[in-house]
N, C-alpha and C positions, 0 to 999 in steps of 0.2 A: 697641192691641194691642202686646202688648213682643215683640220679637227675641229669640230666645234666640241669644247670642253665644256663649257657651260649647260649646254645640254645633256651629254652624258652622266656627269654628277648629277645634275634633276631627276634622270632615268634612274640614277640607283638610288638616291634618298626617298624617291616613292615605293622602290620595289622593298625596302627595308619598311616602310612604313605600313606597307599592307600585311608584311609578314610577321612581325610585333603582335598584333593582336590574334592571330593566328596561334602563337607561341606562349601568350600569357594566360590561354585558356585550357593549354595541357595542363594535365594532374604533375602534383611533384612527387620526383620520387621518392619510396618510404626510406626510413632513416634506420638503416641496419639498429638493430639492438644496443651492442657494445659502441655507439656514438653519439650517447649520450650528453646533452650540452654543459658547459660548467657550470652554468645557473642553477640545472637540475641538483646536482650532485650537492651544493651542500643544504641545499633544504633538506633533502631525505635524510644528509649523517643529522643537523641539527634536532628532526623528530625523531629518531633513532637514540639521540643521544638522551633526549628529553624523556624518551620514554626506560631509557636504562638507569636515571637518575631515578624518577619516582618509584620505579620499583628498588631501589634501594634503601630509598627512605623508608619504603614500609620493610622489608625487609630485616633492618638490619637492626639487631635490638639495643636497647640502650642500658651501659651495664653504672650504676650507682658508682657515682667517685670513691666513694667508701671501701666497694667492695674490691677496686684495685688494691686499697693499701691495709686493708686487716682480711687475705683470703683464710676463709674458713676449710678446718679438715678434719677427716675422722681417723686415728687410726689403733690399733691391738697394743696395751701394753704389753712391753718386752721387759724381759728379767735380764738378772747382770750376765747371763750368756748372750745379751740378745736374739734369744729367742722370745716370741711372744708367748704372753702368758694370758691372752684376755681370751673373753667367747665371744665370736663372732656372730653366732646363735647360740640357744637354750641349750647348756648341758645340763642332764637327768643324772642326779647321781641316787641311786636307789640300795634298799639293805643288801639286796645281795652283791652288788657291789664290792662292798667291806668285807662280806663272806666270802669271796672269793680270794680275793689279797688277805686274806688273816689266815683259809686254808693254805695258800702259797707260802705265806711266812712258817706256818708249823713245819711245812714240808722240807722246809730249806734249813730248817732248824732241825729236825730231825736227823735229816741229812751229815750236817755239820756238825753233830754232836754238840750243840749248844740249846739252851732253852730261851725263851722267849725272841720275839722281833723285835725291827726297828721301829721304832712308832711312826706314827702319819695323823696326817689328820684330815676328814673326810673329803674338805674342803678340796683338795690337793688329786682327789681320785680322778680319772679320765670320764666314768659314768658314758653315758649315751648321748650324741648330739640328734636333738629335734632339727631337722633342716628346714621347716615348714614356719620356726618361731624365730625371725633376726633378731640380733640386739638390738633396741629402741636408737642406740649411739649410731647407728647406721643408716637413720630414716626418720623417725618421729624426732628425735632429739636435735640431730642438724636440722631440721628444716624449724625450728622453734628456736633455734637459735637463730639461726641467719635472720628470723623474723626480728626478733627481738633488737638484733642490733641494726639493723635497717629502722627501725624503730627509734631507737637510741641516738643514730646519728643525723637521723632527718631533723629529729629535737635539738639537738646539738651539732650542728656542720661545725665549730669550733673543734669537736671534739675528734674528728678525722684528725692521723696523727700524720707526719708531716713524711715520715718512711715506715714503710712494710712495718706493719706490727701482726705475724701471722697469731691465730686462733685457732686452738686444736681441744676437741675434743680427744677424750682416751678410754676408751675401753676394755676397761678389767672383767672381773669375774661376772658372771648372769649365768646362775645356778639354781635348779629345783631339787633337795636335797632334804634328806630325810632329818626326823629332830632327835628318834629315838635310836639306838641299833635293837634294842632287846623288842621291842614292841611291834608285833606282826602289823597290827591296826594305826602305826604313828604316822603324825600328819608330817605333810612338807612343807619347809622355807622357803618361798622365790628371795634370794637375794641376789644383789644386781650393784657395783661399785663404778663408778665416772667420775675423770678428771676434766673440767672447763675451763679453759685458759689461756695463756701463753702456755709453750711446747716447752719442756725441759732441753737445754745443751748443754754441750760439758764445755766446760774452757777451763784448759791450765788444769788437768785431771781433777776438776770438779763441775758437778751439775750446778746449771744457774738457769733462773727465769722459773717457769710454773707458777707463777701466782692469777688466781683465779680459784676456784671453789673445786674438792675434795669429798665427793657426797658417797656416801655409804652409808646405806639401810641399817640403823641401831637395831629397831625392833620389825624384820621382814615379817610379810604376812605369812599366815600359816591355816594350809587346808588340807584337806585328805588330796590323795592322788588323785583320784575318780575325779575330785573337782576343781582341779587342776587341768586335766587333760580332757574336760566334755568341752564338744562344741571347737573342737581343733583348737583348744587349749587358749582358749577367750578370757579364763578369766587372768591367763599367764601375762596376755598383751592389756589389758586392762590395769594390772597390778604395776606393770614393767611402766607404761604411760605416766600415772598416777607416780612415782617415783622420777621419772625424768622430769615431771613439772615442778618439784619438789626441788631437785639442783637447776631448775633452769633461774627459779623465782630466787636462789642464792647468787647464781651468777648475775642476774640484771643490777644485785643490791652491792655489786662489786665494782661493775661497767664505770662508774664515776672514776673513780679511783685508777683502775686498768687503763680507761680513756680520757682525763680529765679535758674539761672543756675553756681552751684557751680562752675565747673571747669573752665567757664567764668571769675569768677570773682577773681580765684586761679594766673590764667592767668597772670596779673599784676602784682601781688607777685612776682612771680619767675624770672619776667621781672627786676624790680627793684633792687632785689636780686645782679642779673647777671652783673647789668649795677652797682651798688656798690661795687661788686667784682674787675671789670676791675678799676674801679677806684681808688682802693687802691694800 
């Protein structure tokens, strides 16, 4: 008996044909989470990454070329033990102060069978620190400097020096100190002394560098105490201000010299040059 094959294969490519469209109308199934396509994945790092950029640009702030190569800093002059000798804030040295160290020296003198002390001078006394009053060298003064020389160098980008040239403030004594001892009613001195400059180092057991301006109050202001100390001692930070502008306006008239301005001085060269040229 023969198979009819031709028939049989017609029976199954119909039965496939009616079941196709049967099959192409089921839902497909959801696509687990973690199988995700590759297409998907770098869009999202690319807005991810775009979005971690912009925020960085705003972020991230932009520090003056300047300020890498001349950093500024504040710091207490130190005596040849180094120890520091500067005030960090307002020391009050008042009359009884001195009555107190001049009873101590009789005492010791007593003591010792000898008369008189060793002398001192007023300047030299511990007095009282105000901690409500900082040095101006700590806050009004650096920030008028750092102005000043962002100033200086935007005018002059020649004059950015080519390695680290640090900038140091220094401060010494800031003192409210009596003028008289004998005088119950004597007024007081604010004086106040600052180094702005290059930092002193030593090499080869001597100091080298410091040059830049040395300001100390010739003739400090002078008030009673009472007006001194009203008003959380306003007119102390006023007097102290009004003197830091006084060494800053020194230091600017120094800046040329401390930073001279290369392409400045380039200047004339190619001036010369040019005018030697036409004349041959």
């Amino acid at each position: 008996m023969k198979s009819n094959h031709p028939l049989l294969a017609a029976a199954l490519l119909g039965s496939f044909a009616i079941a196709a469209p049967v099959l192409a109308h089921e839902p497909a199934p959801p696509i687990p989470p973690d199988s995700a396509t590759a297409a998907d994945v770098p869009a999202v790092d690319a807005a991810a990454a775009t979005a971690v950029e912009d925020t960085a640009a705003v972020t991230t702030p932009v520090v003056p070329a300047w300020e890498g190569r001349v950093p500024l800093s504040v710091k207490l002059q130190v005596g040849a033990d180094g120890q520091p000798v500067g005030d960090k804030m307002l020391r009050l040295v008042q009359r009884s102060a001195t009555g107190k160290l001049v009873a101590a020296q009789v005492a010791v003198s007593l003591f010792s069978g000898t008369l008189g002390g060793s002398s001192f001078k007023k300047d030299q006394l511990k007095g009282t620190r105000v901690e409500t009053v900082p040095n101006p060298a700590f806050g009004y003064l650096q920030d008028q400097v750092r102005l000043r020389l962002a100033e200086y160098f935007t005018a002059h980008p020649g004059a950015v020096p080519a390695e680290a040239r640090p900038v140091q403030i220094t401060a010494d004594g800031f003192t409210l100190i009596y003028k008289e001892l004998g005088d119950a009613d004597t007024q007081y001195e604010l004086r106040q002394t600052q180094h702005v400059g290059f930092p002193y180092t030593r090499k080869l057991l001597r100091l080298v560098g410091g040059e830049g301006v040395q300001c100390q109050v010739d003739e400090p202001v002078a008030a009673t105490l009472e007006a001194w100390q009203a008003d959380d001692y306003a007119l102390v930070r006023q007097t102290a201000e009004r003197y830091s502008d006084q060494c800053l306006a020194r230091f600017v008239e120094t800046l040329p010299s401390l930073f001279p301005d290369r392409s400045a001085a380039a200047a004339p060269v190619k001036a010369d040059a040019a005018r030697d040229g036409q004349g041959a």
